[in-house]
C-alpha positions in Angstrom: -8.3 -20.0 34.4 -8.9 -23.6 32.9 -10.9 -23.3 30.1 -13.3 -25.8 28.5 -12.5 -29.1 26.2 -14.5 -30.4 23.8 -14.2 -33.7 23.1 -14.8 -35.7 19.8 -15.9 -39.1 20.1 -13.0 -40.7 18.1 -10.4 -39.8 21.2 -12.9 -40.4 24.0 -13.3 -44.0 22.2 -9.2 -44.4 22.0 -9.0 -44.3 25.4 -11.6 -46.1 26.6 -10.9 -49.2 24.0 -7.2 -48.9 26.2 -9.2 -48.9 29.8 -8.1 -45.4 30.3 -11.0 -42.6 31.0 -9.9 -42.3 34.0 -6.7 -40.6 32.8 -8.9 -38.1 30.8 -11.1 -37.4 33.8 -7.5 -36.9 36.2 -7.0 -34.5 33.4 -10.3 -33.0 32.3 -12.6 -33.6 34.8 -12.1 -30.2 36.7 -12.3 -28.2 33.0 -15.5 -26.1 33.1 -18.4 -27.6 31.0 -19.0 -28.4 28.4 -17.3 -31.2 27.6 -18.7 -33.0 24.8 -21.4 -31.9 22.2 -24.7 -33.9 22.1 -24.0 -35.0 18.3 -20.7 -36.8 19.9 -22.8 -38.7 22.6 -25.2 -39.8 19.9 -22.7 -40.9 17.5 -21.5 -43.0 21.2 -24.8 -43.9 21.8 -25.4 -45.7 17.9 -22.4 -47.3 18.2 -22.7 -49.1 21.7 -25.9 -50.3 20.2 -24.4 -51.5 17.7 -22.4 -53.8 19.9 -19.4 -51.9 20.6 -18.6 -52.7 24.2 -16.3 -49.9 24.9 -18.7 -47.1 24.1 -20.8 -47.7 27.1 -17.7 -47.3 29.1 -17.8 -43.8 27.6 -21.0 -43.1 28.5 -21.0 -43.9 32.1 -18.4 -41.0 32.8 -20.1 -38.9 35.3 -17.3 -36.3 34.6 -18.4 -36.1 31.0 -21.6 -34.6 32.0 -24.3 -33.8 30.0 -23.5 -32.8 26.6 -23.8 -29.2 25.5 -26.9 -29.0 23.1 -26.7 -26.7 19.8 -29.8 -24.3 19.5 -31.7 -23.5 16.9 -29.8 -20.1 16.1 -26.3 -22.1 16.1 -27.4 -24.8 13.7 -26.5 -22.6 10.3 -23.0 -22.1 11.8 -22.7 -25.7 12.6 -23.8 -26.9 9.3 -21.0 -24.4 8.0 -18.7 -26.1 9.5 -20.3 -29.5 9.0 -20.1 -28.7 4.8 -16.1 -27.7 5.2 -15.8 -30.5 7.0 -17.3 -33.4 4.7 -16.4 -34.7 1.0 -19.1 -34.7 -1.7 -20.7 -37.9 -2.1 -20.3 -38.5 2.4 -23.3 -39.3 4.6 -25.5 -36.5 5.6 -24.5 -37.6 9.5 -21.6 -37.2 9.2 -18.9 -34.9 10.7 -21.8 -33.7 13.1 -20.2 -34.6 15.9 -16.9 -32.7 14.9 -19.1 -29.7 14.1 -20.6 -29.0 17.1 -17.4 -29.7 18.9 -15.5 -27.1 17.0 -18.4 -24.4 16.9 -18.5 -25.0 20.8 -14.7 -24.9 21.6 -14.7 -21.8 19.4 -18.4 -20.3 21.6 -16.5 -21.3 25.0 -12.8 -20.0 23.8 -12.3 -23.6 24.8 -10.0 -26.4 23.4 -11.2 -28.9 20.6 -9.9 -32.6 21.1 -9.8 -35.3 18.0 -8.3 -37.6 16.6 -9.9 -36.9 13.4 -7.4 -36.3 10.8 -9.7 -33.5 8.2 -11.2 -32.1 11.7 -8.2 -31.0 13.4 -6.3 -29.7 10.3 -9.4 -27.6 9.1 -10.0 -26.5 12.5 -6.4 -25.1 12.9 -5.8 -24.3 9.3 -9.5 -22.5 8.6 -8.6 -20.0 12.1 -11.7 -21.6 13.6 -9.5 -21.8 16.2 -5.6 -20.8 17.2 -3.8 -23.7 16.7 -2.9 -24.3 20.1 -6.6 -24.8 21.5 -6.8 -28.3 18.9 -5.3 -30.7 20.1 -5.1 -34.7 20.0 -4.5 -38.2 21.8 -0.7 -38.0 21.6 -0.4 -34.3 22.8 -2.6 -35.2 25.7 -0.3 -38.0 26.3 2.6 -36.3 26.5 1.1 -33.7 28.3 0.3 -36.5 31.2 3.9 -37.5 31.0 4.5 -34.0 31.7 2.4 -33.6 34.2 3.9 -36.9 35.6 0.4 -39.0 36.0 1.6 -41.5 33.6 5.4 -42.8 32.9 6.7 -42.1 29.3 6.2 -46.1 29.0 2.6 -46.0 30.2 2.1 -44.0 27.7 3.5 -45.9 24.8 1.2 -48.9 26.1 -1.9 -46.9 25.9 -0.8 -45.9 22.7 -0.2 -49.7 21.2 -3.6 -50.7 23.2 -5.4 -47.8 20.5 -3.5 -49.5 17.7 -4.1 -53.2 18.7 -7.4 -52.4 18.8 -7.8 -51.4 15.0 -8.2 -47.5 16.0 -5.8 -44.8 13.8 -4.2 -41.9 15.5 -3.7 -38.9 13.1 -1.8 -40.0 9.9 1.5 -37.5 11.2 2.1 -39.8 14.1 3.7 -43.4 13.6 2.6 -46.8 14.4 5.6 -47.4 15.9 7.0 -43.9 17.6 10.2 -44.0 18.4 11.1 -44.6 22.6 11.2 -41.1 23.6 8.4 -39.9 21.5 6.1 -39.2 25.0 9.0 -37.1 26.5 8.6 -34.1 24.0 
């Protein structure tokens, strides 16, 4: 049975800035909910007014759905998770979004998706969650390849689209990955 992915806004920004949601909905859209936390479509929200264009492409995927909201009894857990998660001297705000994804993925035995570099090692490395069920941009790339709904080359291009648009994958994957690196 499919199970649930949560989704962190950093990823769901990488690929809409490349023009691709639709690839995440081919692959995500039929996941139970939920699929994003409400602190990630806030943190989407803020920034689109802020100007950036790409995060109201986000927000008008219907597949995204409404986003799961934390309850008052989850909110101690989440800010557990939120204190791992941040360095002193960081905004209050921030890591929220991360938070609530990982508490939810963890509530629904679902999968947690960033791009965040301190959120996806704590959540494998703390046993939030097994390390299999965090995952990132470049795993669900080459997991399209698999599936064969994008070429090996497609996915390179959506990869340099991330880049050219000033947006970091996680610091273990190159800025220029070799020709096979979507094949594995």
């Amino acid at each position: 049975m499919p199970q649930a992915i949560l989704h962190d806004a950093v990823s769901l920004r990488h690929f809409a800035v490349a023009g691709q949601m639709n690839l995440l909905d081919q692959m995500h859209g039929s996941r139970p909910l939920p699929r994003w936390a409400e602190a990630v479509r806030d943190e989407i929200e803020e920034a689109k007014l802020r100007g950036i264009s790409h995060c109201g492409v986000v927000l008008a995927n219907a597949w995204l759905d409404e986003p799961e909201e934390i309850g008052l009894a989850d909110v101690v857990g989440v800010e557990r998770i939120r204190a791992a998660l941040t360095s002193p001297g960081e905004s209050d705000k921030r890591n929220l979004g991360e938070a609530q994804s990982i508490f939810l993925a963890k509530r629904f035995e679902g999968f947690f998706f960033t791009d965040d570099n301190v959120a996806y090692s704590w959540a494998r490395d703390s046993g939030m969650l097994p390390g299999h069920r965090v995952i990132d941009s470049v795993e669900v790339l080459r997991r399209a390849v698999g599936d064969t709904l994008i070429t090996s080359n497609e996915a390179r291009k959506i990869f340099d689209d991330v880049i050219k648009a000033d947006r970091d994958f996680r610091r273990e994957h190159p800025i220029d990955p070799p020709r096979d690196y979507f094949d594995r």
